[in-house]
BALOBA-1460 file (C-alpha; in Angstrom, 3 decimals):
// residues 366
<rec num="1" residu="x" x="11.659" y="15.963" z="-9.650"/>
<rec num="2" residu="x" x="9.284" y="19.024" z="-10.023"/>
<rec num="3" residu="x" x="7.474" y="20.076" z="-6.908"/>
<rec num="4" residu="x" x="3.674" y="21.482" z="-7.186"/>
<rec num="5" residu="x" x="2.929" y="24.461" z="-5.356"/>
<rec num="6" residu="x" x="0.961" y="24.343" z="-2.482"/>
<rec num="7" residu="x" x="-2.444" y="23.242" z="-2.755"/>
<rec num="8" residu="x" x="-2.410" y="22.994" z="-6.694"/>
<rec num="9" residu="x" x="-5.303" y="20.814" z="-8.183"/>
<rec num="10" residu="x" x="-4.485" y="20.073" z="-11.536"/>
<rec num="11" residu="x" x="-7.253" y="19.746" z="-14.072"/>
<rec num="12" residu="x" x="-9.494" y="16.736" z="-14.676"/>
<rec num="13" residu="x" x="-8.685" y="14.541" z="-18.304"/>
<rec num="14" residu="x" x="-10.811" y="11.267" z="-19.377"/>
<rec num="15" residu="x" x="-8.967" y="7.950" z="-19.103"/>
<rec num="16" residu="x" x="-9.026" y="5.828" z="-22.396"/>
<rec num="17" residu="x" x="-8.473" y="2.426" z="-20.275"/>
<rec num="18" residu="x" x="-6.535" y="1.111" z="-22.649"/>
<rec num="19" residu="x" x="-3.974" y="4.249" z="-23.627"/>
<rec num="20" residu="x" x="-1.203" y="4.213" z="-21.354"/>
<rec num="21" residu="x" x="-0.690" y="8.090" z="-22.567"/>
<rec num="22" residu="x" x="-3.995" y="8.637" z="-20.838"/>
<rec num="23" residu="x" x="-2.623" y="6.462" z="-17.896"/>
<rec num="24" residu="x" x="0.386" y="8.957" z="-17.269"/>
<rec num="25" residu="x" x="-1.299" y="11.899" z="-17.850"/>
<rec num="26" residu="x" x="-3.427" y="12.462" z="-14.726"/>
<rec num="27" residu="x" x="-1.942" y="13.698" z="-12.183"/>
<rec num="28" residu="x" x="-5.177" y="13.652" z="-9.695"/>
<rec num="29" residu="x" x="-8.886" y="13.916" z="-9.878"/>
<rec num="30" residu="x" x="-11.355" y="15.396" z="-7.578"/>
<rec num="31" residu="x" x="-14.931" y="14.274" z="-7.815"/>
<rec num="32" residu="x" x="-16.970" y="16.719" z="-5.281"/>
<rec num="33" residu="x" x="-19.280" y="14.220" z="-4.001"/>
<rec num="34" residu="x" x="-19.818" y="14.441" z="-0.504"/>
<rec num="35" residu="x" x="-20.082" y="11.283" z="1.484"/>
<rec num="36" residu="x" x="-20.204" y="11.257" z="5.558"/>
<rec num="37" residu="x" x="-18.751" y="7.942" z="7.020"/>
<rec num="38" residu="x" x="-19.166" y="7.104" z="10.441"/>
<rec num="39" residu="x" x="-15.584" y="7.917" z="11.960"/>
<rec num="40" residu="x" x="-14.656" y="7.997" z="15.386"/>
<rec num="41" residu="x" x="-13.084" y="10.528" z="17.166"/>
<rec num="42" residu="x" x="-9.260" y="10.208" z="18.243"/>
<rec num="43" residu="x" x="-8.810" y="8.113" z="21.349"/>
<rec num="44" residu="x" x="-7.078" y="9.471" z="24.797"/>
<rec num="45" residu="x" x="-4.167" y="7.609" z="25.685"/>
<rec num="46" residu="x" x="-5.830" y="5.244" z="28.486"/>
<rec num="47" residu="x" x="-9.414" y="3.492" z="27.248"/>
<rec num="48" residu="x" x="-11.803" y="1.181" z="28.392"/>
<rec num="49" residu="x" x="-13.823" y="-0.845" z="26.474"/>
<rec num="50" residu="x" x="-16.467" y="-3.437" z="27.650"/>
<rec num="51" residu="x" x="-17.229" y="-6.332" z="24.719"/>
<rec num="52" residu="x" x="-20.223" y="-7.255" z="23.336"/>
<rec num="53" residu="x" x="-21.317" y="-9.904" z="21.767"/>
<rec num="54" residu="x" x="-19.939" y="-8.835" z="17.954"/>
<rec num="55" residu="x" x="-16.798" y="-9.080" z="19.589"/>
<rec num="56" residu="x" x="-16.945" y="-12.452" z="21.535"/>
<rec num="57" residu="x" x="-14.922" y="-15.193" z="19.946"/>
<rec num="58" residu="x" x="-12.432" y="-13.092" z="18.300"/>
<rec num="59" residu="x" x="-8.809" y="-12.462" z="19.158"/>
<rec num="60" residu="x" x="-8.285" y="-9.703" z="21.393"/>
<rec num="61" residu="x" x="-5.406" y="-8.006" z="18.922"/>
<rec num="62" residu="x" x="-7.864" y="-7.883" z="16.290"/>
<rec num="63" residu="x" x="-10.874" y="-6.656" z="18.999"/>
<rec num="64" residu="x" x="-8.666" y="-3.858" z="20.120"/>
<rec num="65" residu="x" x="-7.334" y="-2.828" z="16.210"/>
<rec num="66" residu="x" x="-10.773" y="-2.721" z="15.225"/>
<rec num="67" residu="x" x="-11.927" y="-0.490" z="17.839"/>
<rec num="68" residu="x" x="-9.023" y="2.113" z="17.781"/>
<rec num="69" residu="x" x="-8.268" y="3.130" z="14.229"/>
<rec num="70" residu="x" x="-4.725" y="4.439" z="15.153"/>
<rec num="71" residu="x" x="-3.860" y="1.228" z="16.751"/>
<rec num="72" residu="x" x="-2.390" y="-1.262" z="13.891"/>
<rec num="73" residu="x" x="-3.120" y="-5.289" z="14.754"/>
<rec num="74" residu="x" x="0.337" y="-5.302" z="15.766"/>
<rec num="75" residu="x" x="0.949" y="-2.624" z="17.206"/>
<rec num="76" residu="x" x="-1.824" y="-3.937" z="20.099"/>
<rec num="77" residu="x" x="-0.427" y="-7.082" z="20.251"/>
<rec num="78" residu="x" x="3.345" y="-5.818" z="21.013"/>
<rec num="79" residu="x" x="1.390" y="-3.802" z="23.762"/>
<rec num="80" residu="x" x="-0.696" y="-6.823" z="24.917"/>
<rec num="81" residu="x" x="2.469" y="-8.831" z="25.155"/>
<rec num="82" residu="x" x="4.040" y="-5.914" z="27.603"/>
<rec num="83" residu="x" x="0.845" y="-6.261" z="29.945"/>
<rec num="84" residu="x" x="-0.121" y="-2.041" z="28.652"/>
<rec num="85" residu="x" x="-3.270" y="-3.575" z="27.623"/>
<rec num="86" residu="x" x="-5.367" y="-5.995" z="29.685"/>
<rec num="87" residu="x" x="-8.425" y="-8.440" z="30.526"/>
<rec num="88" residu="x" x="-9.938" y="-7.960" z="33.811"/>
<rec num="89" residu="x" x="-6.911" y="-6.408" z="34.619"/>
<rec num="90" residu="x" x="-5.554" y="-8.978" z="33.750"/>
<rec num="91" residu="x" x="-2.508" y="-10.155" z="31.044"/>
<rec num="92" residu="x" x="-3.603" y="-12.112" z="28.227"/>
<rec num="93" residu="x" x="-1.703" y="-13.262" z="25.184"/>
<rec num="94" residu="x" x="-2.517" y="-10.959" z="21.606"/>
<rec num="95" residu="x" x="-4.747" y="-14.523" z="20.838"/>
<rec num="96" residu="x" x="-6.818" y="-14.741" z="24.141"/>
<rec num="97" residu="x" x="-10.247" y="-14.967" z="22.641"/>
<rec num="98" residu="x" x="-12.931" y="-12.123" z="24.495"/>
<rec num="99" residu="x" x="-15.849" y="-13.163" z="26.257"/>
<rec num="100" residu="x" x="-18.964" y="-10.609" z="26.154"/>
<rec num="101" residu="x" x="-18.561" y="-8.762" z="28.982"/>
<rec num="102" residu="x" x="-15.016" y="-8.741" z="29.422"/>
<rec num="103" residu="x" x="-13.433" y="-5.211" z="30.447"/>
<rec num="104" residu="x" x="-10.558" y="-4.567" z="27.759"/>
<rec num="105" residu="x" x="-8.463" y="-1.556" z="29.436"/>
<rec num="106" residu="x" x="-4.959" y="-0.325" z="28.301"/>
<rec num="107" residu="x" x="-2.854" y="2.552" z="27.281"/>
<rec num="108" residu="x" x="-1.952" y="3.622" z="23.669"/>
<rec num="109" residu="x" x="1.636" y="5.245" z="24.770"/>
<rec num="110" residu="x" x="2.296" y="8.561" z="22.556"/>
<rec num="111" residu="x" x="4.217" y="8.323" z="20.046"/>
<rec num="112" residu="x" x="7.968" y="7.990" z="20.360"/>
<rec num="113" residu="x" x="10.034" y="11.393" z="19.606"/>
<rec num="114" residu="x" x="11.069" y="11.385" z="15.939"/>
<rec num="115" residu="x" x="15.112" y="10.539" z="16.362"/>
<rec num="116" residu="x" x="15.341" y="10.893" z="12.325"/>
<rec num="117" residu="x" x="16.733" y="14.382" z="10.666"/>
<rec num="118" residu="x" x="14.863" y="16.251" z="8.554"/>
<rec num="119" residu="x" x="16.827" y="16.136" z="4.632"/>
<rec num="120" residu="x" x="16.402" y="18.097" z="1.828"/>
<rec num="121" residu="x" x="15.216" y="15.165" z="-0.338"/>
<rec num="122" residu="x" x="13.267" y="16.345" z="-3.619"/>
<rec num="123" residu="x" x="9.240" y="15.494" z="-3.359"/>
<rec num="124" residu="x" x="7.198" y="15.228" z="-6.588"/>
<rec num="125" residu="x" x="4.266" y="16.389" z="-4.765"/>
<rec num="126" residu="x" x="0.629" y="15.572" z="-6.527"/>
<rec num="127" residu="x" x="-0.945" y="17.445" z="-3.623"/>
<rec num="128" residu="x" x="-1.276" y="18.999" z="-0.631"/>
<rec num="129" residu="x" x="-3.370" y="20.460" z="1.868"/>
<rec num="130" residu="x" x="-3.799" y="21.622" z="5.709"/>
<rec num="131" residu="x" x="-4.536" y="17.983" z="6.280"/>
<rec num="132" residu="x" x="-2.990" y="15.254" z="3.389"/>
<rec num="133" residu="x" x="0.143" y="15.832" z="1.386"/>
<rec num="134" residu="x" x="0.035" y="13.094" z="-1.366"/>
<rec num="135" residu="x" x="3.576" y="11.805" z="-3.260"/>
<rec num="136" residu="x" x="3.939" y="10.435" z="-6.390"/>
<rec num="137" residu="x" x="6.971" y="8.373" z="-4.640"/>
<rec num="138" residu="x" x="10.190" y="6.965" z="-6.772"/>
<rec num="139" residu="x" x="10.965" y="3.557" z="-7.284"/>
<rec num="140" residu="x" x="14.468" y="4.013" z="-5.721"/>
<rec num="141" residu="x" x="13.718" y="5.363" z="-2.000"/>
<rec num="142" residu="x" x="12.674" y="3.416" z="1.016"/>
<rec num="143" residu="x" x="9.308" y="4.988" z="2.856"/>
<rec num="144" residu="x" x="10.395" y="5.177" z="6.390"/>
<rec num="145" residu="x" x="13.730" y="4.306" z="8.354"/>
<rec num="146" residu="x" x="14.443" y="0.644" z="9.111"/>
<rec num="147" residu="x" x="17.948" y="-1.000" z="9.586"/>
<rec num="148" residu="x" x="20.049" y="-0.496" z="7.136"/>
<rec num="149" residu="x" x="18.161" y="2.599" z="5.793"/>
<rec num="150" residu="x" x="17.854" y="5.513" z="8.772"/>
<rec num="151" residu="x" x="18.543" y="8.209" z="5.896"/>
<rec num="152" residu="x" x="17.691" y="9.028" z="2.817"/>
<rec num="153" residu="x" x="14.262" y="7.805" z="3.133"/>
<rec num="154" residu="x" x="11.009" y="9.411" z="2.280"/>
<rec num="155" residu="x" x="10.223" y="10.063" z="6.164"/>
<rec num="156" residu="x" x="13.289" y="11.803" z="6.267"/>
<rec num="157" residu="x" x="11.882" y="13.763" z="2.889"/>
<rec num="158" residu="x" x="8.630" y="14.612" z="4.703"/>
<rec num="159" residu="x" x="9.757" y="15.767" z="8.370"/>
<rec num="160" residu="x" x="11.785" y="18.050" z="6.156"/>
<rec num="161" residu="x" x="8.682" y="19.435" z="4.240"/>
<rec num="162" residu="x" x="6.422" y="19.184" z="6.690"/>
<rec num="163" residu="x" x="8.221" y="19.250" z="10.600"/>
<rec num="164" residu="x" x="5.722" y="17.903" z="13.207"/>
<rec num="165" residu="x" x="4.136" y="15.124" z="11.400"/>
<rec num="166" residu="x" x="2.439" y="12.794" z="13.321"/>
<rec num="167" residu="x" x="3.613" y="9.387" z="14.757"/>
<rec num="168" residu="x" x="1.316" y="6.209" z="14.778"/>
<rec num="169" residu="x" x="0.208" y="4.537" z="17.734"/>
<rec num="170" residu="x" x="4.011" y="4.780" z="19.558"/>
<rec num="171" residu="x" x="5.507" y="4.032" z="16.247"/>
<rec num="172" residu="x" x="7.662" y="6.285" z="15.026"/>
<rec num="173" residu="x" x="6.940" y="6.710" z="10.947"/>
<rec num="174" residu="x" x="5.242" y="10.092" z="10.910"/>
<rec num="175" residu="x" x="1.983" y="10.522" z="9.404"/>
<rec num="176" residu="x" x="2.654" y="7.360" z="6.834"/>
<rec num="177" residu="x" x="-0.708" y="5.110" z="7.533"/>
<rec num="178" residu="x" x="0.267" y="3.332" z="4.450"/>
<rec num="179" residu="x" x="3.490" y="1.652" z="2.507"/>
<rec num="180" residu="x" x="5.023" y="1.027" z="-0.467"/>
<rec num="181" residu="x" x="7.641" y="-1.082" z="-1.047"/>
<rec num="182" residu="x" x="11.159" y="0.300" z="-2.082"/>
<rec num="183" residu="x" x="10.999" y="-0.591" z="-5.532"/>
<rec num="184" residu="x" x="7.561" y="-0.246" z="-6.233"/>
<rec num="185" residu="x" x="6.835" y="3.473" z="-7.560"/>
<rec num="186" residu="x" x="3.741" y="5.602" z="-7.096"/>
<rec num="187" residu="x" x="0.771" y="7.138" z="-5.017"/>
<rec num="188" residu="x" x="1.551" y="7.667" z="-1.481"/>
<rec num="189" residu="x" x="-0.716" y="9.728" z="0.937"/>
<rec num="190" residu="x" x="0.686" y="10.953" z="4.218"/>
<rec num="191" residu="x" x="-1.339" y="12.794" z="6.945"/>
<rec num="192" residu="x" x="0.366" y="16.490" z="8.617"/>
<rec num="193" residu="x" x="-1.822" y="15.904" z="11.725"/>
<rec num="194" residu="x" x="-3.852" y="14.130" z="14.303"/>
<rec num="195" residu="x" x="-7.229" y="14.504" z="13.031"/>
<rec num="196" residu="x" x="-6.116" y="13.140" z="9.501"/>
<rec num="197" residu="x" x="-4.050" y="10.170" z="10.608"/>
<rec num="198" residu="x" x="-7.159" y="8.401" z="12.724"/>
<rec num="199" residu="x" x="-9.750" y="9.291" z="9.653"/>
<rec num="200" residu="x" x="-7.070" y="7.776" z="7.230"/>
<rec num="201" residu="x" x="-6.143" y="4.622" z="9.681"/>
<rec num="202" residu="x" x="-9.695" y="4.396" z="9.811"/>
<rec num="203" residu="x" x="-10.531" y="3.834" z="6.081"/>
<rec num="204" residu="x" x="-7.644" y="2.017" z="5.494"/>
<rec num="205" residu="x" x="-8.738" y="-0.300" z="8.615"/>
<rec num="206" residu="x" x="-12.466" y="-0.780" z="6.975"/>
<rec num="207" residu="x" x="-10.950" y="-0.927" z="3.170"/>
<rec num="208" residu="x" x="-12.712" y="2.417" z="2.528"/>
<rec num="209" residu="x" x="-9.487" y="3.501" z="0.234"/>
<rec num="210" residu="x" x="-9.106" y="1.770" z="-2.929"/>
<rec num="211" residu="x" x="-6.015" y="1.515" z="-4.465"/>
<rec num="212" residu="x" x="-5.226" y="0.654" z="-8.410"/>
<rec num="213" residu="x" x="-1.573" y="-0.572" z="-9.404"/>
<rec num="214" residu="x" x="-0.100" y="-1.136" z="-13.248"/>
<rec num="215" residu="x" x="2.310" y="-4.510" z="-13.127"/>
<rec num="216" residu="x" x="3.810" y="-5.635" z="-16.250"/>
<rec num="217" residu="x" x="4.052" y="-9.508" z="-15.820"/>
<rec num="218" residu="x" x="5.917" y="-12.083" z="-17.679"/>
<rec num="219" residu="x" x="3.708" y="-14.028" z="-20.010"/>
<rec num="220" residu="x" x="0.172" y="-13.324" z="-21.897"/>
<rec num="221" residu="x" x="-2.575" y="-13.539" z="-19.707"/>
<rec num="222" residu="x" x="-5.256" y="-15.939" z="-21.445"/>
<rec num="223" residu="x" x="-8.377" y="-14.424" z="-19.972"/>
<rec num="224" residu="x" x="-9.219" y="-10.452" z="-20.082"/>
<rec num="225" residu="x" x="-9.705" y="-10.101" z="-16.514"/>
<rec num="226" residu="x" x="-9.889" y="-12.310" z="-13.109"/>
<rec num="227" residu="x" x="-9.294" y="-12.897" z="-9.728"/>
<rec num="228" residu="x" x="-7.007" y="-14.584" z="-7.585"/>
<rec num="229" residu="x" x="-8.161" y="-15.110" z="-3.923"/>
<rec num="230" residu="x" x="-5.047" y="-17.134" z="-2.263"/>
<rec num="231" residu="x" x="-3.950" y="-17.176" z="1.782"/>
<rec num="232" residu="x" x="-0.651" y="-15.213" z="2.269"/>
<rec num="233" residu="x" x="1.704" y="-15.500" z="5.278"/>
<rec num="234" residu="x" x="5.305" y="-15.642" z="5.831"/>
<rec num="235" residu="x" x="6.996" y="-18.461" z="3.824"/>
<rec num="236" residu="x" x="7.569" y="-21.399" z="6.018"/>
<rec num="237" residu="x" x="11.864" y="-21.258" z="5.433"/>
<rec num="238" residu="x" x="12.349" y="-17.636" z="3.968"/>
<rec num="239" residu="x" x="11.396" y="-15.411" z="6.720"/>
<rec num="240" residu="x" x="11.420" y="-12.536" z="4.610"/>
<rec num="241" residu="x" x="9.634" y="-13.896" z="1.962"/>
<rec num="242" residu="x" x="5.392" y="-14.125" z="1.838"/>
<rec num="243" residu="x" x="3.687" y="-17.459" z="0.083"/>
<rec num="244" residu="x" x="0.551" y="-18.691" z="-0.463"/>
<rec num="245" residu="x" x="2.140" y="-21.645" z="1.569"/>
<rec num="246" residu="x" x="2.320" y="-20.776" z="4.788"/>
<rec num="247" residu="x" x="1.655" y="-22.110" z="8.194"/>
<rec num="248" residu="x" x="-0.499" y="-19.012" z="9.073"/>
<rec num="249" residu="x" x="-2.741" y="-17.492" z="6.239"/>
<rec num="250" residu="x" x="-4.863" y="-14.637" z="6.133"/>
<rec num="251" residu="x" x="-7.119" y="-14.088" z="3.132"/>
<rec num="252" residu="x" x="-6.098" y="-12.209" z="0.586"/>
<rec num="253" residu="x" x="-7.530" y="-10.974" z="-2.576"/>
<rec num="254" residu="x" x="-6.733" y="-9.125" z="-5.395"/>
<rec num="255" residu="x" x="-8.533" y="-8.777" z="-8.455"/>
<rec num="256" residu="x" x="-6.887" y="-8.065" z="-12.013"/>
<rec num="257" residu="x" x="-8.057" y="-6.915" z="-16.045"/>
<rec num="258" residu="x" x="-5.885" y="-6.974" z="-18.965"/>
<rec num="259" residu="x" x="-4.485" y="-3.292" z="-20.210"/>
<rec num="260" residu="x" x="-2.470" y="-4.420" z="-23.047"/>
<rec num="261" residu="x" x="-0.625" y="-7.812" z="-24.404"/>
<rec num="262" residu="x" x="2.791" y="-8.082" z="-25.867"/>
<rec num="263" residu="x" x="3.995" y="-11.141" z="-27.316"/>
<rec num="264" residu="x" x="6.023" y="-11.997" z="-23.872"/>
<rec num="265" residu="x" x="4.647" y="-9.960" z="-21.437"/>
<rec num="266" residu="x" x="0.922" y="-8.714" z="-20.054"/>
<rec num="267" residu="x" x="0.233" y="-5.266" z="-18.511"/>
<rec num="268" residu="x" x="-2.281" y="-5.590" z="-16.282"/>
<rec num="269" residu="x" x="-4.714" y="-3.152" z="-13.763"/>
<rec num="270" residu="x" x="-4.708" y="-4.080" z="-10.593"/>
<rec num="271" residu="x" x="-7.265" y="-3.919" z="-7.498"/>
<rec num="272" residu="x" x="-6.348" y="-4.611" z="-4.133"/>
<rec num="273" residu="x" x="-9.048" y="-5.898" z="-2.115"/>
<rec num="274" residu="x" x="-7.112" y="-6.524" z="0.576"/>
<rec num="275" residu="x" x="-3.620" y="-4.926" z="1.882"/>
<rec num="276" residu="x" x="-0.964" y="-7.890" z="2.389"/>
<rec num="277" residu="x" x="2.640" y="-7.647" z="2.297"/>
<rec num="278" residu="x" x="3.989" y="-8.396" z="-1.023"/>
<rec num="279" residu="x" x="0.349" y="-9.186" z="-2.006"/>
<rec num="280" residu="x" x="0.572" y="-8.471" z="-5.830"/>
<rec num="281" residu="x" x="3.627" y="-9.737" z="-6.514"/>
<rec num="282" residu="x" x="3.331" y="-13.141" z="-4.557"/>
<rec num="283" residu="x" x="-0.118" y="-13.637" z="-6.032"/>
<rec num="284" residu="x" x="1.427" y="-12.928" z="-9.563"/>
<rec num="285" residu="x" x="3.999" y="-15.478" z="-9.155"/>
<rec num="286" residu="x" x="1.242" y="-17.929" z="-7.588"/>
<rec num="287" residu="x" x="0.022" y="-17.981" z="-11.002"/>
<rec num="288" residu="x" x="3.128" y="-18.266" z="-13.022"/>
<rec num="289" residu="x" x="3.359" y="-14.494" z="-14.197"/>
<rec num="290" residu="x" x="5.464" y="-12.854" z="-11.972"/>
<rec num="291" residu="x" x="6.374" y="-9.235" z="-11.899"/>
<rec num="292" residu="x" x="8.775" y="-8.859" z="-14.371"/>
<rec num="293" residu="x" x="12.451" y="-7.611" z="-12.706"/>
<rec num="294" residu="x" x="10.834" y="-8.940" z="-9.191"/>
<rec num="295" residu="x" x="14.287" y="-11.121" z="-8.021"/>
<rec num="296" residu="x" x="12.519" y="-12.532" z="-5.114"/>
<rec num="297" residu="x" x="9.603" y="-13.647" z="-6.747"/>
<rec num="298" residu="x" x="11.061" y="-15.046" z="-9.845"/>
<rec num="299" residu="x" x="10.239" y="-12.374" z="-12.101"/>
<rec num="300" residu="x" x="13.657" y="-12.062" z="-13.679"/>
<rec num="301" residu="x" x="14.936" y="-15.750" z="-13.343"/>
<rec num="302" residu="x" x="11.984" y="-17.569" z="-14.154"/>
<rec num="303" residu="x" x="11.440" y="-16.546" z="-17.581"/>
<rec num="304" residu="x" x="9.411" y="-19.972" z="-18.282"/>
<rec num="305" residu="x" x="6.021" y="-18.437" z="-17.723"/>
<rec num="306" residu="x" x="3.367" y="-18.944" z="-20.416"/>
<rec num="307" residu="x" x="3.886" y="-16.951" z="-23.628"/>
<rec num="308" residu="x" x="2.951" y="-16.871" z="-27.163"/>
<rec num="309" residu="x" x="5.017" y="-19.868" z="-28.337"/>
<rec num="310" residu="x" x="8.766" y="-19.792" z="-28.390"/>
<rec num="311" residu="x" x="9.469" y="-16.399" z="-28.705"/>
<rec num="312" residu="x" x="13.075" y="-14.796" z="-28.165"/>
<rec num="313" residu="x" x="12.302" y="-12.714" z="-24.441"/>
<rec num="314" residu="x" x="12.940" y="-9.067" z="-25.534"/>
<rec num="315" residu="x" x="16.388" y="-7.761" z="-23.659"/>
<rec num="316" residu="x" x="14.008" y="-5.122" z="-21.438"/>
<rec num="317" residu="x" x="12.378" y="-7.670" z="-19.716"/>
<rec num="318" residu="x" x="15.838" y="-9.640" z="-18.354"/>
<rec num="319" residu="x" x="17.546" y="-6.514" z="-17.929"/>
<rec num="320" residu="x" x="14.900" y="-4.609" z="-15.457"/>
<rec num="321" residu="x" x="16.293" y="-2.837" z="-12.544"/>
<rec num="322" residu="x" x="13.477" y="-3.340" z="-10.614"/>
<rec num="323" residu="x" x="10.168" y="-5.099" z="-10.153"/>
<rec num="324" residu="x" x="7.785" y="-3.112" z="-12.596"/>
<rec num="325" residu="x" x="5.115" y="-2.549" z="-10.009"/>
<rec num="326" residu="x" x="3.402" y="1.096" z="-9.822"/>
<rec num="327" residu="x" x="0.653" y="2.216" z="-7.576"/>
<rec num="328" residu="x" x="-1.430" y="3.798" z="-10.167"/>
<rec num="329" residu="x" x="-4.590" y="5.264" z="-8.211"/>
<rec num="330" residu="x" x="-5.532" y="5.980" z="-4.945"/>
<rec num="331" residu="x" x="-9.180" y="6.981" z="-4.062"/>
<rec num="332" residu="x" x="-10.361" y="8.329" z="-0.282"/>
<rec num="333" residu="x" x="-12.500" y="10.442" z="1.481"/>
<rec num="334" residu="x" x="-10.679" y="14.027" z="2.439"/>
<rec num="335" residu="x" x="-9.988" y="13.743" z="6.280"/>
<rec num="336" residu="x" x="-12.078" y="17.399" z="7.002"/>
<rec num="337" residu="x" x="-14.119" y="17.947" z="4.194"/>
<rec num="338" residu="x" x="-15.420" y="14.490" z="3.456"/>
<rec num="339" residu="x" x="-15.177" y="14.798" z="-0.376"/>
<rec num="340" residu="x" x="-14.127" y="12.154" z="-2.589"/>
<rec num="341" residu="x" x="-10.809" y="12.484" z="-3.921"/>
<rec num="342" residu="x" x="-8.889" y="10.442" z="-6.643"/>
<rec num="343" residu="x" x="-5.126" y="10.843" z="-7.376"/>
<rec num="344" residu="x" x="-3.248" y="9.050" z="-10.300"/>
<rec num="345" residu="x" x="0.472" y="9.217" z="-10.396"/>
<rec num="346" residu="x" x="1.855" y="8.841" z="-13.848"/>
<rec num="347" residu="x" x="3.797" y="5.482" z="-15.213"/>
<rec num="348" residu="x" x="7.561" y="6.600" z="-14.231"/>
<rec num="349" residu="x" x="10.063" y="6.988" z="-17.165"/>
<rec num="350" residu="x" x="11.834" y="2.972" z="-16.661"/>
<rec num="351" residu="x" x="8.112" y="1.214" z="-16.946"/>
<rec num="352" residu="x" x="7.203" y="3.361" z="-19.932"/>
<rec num="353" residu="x" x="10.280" y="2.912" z="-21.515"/>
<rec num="354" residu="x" x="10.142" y="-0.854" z="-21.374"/>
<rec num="355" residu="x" x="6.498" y="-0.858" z="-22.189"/>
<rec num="356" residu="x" x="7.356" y="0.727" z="-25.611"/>
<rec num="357" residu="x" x="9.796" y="-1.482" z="-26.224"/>
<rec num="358" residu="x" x="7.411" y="-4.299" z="-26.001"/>
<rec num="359" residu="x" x="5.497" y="-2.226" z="-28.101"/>
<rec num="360" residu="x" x="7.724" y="-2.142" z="-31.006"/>
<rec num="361" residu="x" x="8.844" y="-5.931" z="-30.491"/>
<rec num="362" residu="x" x="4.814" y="-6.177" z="-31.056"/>
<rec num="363" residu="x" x="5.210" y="-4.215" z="-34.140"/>
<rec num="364" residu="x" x="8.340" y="-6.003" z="-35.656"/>
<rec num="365" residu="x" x="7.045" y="-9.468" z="-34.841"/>
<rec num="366" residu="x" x="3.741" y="-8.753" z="-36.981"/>
């Protein structure tokens, strides 16, 4: 994969919405617009806070997440459960609904040593600053170690490009404030310091960052755009599976327009407006178009979802490696300079491929 040089800004193109040539032809956008949120400043380890009333009645995880960007939900309830963070100095449990008044007091430890080795992994690099570096990741590699994949993985990549990223909160995943799953492909941003991680947990935290995806989904989607607004939570026998039936939901959201029908399949743009695991492709299959090539979601086996008629399923759409998922667009405020900044990564070879296959199926059919 080709590597941009340092700080590179491609040029600006216009987007036909409905060419995908357009779609994989802009690498990133800059619009020059200042804008000046409201962002705190990095906490100290150790912190008190005293509740007010906007905070009584909620859960103390979600109290303490909300009031230290670099602290992730659960992240503060894995330290509530240890007794690092208290009530009164008292414990509590990550549920213990605050009173106004209460004194919340705790320490956010420092982030573990990195214990992963830098490797010379290839980056396709969209850009990159003092502050961000954004990817344009590959379908094929895992974002940051786990069991069963502590090499190899785009962490790994990035403390090789960039040594000294930072961790998160005592989590050890340096400078990624965001995730993509293995096989999904696209837009990734990653912050090289301090500074850049809280601004970027911070507009992730108030769903300042919008993020577009491309999914090509099994079956024609009857309406031109929509929304599907269905609880996700763990599934209550597949532990590492989401559904919309769950024993605990949280809202979730995401809103969808058609790009392009095929006689068998839909491409379709995609708008998060919330950030749930597997969100897309469990709401997808919620409404009987799942991803296509998505295994655990039934977007390979279950070919049965609604199409034009009886038609023979072209061989692309039984035969794809991986769930056809791409994060398409990202759009944030710059960390320092507090200009609005828009990168697109293009449609990688396998979706484009299959795409024009559907294409000429289209053509042949007519």
């Amino acid at each position: 994969m080709r590597r941009k040089a340092k700080g590179e800004r491609p040029s600006a193109k216009s987007l036909q919405s409905d060419s995908l040539q357009s779609m994989s032809l802009r690498p990133l956008v800059c619009s020059f617009e200042p804008l000046n949120p409201r962002l705190p400043d990095p906490l100290k380890s150790d912190f008190v806070i005293c509740a007010d009333e906007s905070a009584s009645g909620q859960r103390l995880d979600v109290v303490v997440s909300s009031l230290i960007p670099s602290c992730s939900r659960s992240i503060a309830a894995l330290l509530i459960l240890k007794g690092k963070i208290t009530v009164q100095d008292n414990v509590k449990k990550p549920g213990y609904r605050v009173k106004s008044g209460d004194k919340i007091s705790g320490t956010i430890p420092d982030p573990e040593p990195v214990r992963y080795l830098p490797e010379p992994i290839a980056l396709n690099i969209l850009y990159e600053d003092e502050d961000i570096i954004v990817i344009n990741k590959p379908s094929d590699i895992v974002v940051h170690p786990a069991p069963g994949h502590y090499s190899g993985t785009l962490v790994n990549a990035l403390l090789y490009h960039c040594p000294g990223l930072p961790g998160i909160g005592g989590e050890i995943r340096p400078g990624i404030v965001h995730r993509l799953d293995k096989d999904t492909s696209g837009v990734l941003v990653v912050a090289k310091n301090d500074a850049s991680l809280t601004s970027l947990a911070f507009q992730f935290r108030e769903r300042k960052i919008r993020k577009n995806y491309l999914a090509l989904v099994h079956g024609i989607m009857e309406q031109d755009s929509g929304s599907i607004a269905l609880p996700i939570g763990r599934h209550p026998s597949e532990r590492k599976k989401m559904s919309v039936l769950t024993r605990k939901p949280r809202m979730a959201e995401t809103s969808w327009e058609v790009a392009e029908r095929f006689n068998t399949a839909t491409l379709i743009r995609i708008d998060l407006k919330t950030g749930r695991t597997h969100q897309i492709r469990v709401h997808c299959a919620a409404i009987r178009h799942p991803v296509v090539g998505d295994l655990v979601y039934g977007g390979r086996a279950n070919l049965s979802a609604k199409s034009n008629g009886k038609k023979p399923v072209p061989y692309g759409l039984i035969s794809a490696k991986r769930h056809m998922l791409h994060a398409w667009r990202i759009k944030l405020i710059h960390p320092v300079s507090k200009i609005i900044m828009e990168f697109e990564a293009p449609v990688p070879d396998d979706m484009a491929d299959l795409i024009s296959e559907l294409k000429r199926v289209n053509v042949e059919k007519d």
